[in-house]
Backbone and ligand atoms as CSV (ligand in chain L), in Angstrom:
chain,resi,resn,atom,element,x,y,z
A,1,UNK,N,N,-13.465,6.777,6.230
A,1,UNK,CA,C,-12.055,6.477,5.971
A,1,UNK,C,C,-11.338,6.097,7.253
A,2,UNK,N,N,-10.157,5.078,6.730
A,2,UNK,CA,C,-9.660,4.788,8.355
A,2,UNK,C,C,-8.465,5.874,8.341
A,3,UNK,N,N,-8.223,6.293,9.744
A,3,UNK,CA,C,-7.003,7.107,10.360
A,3,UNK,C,C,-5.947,6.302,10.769
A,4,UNK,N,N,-6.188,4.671,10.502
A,4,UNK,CA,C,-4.666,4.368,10.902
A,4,UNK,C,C,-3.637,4.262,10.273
A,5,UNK,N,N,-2.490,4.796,11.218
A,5,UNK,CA,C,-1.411,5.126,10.446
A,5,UNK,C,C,-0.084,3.879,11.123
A,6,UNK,N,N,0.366,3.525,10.592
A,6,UNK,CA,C,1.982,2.687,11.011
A,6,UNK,C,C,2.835,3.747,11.283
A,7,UNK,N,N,3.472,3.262,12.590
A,7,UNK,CA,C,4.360,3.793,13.134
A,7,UNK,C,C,5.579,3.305,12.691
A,8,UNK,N,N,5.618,1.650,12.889
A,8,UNK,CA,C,6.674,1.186,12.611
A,8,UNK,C,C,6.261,-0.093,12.318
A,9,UNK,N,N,6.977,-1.141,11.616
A,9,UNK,CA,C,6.883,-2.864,11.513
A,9,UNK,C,C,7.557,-3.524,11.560
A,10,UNK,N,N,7.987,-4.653,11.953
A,10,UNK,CA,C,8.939,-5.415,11.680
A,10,UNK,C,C,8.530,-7.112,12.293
A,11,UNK,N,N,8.854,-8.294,11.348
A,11,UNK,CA,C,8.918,-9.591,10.990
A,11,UNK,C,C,9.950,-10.425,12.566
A,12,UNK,N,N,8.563,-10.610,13.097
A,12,UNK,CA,C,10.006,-11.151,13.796
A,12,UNK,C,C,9.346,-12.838,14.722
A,13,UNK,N,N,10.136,-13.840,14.199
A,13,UNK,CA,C,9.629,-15.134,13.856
A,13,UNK,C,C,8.686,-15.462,13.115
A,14,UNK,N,N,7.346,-16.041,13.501
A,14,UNK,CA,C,6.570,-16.226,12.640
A,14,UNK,C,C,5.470,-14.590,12.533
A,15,UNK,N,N,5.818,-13.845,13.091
A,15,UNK,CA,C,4.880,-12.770,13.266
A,15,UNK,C,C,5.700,-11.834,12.946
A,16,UNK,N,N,4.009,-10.984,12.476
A,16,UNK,CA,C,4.544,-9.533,11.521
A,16,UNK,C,C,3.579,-8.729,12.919
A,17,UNK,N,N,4.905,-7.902,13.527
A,17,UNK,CA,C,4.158,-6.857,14.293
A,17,UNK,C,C,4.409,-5.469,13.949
A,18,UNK,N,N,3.208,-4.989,13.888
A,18,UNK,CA,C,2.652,-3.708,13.723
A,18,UNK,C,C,2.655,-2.877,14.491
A,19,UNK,N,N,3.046,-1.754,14.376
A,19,UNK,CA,C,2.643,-0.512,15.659
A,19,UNK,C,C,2.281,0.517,15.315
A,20,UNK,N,N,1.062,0.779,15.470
A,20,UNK,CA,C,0.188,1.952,15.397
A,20,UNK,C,C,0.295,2.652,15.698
A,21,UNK,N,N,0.424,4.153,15.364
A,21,UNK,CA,C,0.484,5.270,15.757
A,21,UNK,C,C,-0.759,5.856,16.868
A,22,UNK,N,N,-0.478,6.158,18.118
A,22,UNK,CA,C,-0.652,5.729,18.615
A,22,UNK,C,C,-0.888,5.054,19.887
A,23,UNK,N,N,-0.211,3.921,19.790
A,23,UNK,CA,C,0.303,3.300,21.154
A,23,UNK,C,C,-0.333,1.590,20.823
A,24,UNK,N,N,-0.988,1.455,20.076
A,24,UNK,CA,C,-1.517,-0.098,19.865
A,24,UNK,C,C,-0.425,-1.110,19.169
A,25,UNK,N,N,-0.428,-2.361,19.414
A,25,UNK,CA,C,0.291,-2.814,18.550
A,25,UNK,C,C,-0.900,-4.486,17.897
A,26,UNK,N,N,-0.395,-4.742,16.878
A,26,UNK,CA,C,-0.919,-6.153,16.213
A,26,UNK,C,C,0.053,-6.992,15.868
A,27,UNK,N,N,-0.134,-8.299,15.988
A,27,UNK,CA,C,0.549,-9.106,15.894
A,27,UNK,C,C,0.018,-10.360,15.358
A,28,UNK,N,N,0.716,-10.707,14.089
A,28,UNK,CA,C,-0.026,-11.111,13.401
A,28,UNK,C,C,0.643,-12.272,12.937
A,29,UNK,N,N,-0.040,-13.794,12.896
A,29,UNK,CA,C,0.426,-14.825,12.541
A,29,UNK,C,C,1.053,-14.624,10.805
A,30,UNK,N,N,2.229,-15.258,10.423
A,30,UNK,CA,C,2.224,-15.056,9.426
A,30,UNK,C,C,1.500,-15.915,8.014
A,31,UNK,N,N,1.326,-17.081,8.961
A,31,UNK,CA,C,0.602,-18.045,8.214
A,31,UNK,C,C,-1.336,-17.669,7.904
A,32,UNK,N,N,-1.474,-16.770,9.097
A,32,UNK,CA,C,-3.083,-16.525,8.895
A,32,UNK,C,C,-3.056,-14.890,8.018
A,33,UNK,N,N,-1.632,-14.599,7.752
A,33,UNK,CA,C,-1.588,-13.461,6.968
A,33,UNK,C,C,-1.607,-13.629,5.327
A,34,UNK,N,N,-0.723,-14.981,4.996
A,34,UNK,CA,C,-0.801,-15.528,4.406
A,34,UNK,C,C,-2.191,-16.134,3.440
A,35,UNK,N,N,-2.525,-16.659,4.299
A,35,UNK,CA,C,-4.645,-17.157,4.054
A,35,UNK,C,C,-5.163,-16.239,4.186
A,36,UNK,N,N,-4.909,-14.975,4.449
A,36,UNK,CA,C,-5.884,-13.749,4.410
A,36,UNK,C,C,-5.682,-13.086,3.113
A,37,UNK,N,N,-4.891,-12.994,2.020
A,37,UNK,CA,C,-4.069,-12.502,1.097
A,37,UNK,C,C,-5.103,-12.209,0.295
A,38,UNK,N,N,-5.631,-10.534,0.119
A,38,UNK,CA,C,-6.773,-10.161,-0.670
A,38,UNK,C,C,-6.663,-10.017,-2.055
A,39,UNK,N,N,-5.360,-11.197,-2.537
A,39,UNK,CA,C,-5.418,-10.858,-4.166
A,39,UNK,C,C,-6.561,-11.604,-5.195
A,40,UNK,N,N,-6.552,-11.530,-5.748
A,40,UNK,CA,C,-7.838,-11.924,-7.330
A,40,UNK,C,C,-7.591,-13.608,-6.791
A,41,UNK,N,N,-5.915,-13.728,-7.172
A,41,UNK,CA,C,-5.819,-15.166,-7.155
A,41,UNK,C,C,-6.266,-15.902,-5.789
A,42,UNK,N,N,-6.401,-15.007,-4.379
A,42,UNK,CA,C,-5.979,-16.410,-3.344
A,42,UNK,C,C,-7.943,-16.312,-3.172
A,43,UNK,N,N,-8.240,-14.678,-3.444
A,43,UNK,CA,C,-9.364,-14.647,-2.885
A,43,UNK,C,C,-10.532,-15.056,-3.834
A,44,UNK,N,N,-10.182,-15.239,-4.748
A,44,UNK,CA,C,-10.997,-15.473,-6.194
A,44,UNK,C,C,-12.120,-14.403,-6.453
A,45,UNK,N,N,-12.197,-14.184,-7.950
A,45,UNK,CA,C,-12.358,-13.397,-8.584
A,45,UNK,C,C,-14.084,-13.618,-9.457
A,46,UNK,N,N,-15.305,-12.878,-9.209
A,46,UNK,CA,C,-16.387,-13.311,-9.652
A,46,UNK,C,C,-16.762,-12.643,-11.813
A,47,UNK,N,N,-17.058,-13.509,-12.077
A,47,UNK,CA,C,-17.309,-13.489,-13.280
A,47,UNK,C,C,-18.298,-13.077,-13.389
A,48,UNK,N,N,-19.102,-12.156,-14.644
A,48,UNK,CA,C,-20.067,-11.546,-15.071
A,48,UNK,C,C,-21.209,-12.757,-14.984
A,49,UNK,N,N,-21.079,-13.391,-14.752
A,49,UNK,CA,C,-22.416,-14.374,-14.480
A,49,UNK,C,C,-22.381,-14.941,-13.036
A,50,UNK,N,N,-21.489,-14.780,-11.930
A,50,UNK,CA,C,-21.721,-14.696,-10.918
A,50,UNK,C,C,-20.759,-16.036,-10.046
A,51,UNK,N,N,-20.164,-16.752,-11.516
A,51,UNK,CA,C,-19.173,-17.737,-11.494
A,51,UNK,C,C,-18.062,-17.212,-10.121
A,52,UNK,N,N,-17.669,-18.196,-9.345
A,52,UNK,CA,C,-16.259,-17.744,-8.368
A,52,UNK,C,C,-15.334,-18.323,-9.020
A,53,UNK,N,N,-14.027,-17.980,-9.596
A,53,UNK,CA,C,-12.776,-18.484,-9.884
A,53,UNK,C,C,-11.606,-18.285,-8.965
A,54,UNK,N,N,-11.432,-19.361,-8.185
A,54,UNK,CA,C,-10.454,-19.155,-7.429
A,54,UNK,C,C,-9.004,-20.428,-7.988
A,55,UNK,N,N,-7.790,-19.290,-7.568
A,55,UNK,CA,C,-6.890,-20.252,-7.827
A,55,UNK,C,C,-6.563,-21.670,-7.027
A,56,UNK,N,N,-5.813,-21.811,-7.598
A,56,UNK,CA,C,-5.595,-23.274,-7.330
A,56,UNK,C,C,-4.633,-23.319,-5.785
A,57,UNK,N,N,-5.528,-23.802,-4.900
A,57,UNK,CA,C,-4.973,-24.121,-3.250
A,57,UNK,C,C,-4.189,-24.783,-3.326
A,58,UNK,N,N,-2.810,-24.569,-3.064
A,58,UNK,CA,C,-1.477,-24.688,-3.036
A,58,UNK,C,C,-0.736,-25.147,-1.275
A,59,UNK,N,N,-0.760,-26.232,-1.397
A,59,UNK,CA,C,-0.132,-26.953,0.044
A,59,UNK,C,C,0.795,-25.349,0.303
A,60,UNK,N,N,0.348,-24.993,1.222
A,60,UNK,CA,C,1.837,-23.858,1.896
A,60,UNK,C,C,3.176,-24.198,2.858
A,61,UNK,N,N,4.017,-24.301,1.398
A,61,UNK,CA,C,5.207,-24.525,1.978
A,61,UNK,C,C,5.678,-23.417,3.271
A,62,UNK,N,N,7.306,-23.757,3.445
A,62,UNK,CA,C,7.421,-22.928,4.281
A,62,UNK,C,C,8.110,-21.533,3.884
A,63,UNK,N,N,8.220,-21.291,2.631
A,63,UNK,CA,C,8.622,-19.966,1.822
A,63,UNK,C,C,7.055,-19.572,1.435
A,64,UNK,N,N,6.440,-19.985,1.533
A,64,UNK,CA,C,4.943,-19.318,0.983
A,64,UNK,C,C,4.177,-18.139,2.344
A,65,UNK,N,N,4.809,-19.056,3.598
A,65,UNK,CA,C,4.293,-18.099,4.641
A,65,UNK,C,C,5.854,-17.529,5.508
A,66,UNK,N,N,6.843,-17.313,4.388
A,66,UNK,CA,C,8.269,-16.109,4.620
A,66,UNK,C,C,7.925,-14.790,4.294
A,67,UNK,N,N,8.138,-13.719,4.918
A,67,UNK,CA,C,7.797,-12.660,4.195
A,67,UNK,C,C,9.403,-12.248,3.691
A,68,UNK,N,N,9.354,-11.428,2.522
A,68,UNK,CA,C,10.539,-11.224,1.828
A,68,UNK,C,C,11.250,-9.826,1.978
A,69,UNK,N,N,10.059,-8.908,1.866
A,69,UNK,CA,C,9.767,-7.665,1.410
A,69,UNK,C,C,8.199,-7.183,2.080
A,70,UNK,N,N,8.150,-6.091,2.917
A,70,UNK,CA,C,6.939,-5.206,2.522
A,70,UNK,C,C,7.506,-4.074,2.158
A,71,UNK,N,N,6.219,-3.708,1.315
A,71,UNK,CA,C,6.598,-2.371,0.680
A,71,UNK,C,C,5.454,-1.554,1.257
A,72,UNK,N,N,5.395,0.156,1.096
A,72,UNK,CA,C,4.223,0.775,1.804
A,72,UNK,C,C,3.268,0.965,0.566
A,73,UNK,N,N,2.021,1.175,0.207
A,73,UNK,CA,C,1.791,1.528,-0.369
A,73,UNK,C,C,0.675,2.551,-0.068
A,74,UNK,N,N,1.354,3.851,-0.731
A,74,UNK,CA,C,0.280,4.753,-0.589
A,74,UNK,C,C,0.340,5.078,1.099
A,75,UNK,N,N,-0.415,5.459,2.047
A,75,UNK,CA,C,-0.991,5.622,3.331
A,75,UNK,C,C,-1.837,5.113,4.008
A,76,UNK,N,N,-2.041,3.469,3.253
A,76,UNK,CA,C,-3.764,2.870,3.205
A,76,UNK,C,C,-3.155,1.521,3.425
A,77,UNK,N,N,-2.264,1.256,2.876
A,77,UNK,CA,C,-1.894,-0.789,2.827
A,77,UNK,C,C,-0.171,-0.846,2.596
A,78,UNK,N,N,-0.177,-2.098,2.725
A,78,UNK,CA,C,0.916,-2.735,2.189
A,78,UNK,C,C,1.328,-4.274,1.201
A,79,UNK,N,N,2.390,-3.931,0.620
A,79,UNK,CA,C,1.976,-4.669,-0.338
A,79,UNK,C,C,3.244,-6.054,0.229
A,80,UNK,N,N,2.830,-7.212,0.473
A,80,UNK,CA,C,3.875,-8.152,0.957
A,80,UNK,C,C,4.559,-9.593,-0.040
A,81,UNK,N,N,5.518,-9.235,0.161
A,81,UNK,CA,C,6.553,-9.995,-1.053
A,81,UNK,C,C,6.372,-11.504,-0.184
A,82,UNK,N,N,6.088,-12.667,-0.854
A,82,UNK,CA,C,6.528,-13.989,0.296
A,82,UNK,C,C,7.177,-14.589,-0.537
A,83,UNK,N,N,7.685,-15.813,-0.038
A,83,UNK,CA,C,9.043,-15.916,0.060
A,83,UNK,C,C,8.964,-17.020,-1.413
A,84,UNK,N,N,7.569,-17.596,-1.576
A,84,UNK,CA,C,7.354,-18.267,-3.002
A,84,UNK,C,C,7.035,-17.171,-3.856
A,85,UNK,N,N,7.524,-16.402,-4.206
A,85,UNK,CA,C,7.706,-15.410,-5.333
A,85,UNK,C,C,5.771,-14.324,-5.451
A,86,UNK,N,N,4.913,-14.891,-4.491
A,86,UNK,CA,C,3.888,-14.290,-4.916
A,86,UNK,C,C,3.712,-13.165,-3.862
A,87,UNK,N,N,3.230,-12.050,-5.082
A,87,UNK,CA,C,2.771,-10.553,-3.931
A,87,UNK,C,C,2.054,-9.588,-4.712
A,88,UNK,N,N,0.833,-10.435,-5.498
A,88,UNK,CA,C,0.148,-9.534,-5.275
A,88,UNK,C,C,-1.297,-9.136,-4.583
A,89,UNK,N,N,-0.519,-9.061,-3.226
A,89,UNK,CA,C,-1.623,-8.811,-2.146
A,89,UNK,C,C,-1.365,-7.562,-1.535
A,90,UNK,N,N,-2.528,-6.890,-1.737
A,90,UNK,CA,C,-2.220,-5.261,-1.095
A,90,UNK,C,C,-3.024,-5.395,0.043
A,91,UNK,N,N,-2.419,-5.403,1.674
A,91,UNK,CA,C,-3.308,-5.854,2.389
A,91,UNK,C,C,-3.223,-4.012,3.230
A,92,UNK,N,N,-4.847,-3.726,3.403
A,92,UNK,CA,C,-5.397,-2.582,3.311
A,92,UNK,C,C,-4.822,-2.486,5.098
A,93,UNK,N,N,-4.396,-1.217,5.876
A,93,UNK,CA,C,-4.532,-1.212,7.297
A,93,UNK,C,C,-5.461,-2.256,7.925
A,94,UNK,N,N,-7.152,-1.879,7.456
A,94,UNK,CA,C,-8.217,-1.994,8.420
A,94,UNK,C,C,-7.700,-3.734,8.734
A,95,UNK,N,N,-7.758,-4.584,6.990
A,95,UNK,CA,C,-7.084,-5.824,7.045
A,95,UNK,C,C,-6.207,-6.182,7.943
A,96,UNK,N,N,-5.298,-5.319,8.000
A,96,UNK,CA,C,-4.225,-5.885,8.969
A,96,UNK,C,C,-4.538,-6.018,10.205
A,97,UNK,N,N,-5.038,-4.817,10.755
A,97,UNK,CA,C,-5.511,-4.583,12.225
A,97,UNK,C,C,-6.693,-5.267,12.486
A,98,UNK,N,N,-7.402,-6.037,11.656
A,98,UNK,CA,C,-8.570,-7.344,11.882
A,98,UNK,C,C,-7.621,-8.369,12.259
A,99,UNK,N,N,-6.671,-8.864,11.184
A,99,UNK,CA,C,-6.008,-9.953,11.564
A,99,UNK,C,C,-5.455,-9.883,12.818
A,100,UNK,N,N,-5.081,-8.732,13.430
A,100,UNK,CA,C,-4.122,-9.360,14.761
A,100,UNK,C,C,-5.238,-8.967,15.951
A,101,UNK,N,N,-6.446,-8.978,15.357
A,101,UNK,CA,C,-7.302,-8.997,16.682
A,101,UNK,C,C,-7.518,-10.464,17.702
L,1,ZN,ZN,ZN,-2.699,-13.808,-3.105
């Protein structure tokens, strides 16, 4: 299990920075946060026969890589609102703290 915990976050230009409890911080493009988005739809979803269904790749405007809203969820992830109405991406700590490596 991971031990990391958020200290604090906050959106500021194109980056979502993170601070780890701690003393680390991540900093994270919002556009490669965006393309990282571990939902069914961005990441596609495998079918009982081994089929990949992924949604449909969507030119990313510039409300698609806005963040709107995070919410916490649980002690493990967060769940991020963007700014084209889609969120359901629960992006796990370990996720996050990969991306701003
Ligand atoms: Zn998604």
């Amino acid at each position: 299990m991971s031990n990391l915990v958020v200290d604090k976050f906050e959106i500021v230009n194109d980056f979502l920075i993170i601070k780890w409890e701690g003393g680390n911080e991540s900093y994270i493009p919002l556009i490669r946060l965006r393309d990282a988005c571990p939902c069914a739809e961005c990441s596609g979803e495998t079918d009982a026969l081994g089929n990949l269904y992924k949604g449909q790749t969507m030119p990313k405007t510039d409300a698609a890589c806005t963040i709107l809203k995070v919410k916490a969820v649980g002690y493990y992830a967060m769940q991020i609102f963007w700014g084209d109405g889609h969120n359901s991406g629960i992006y796990r700590f370990e996720l996050l703290k990969e991306l701003g490596n």
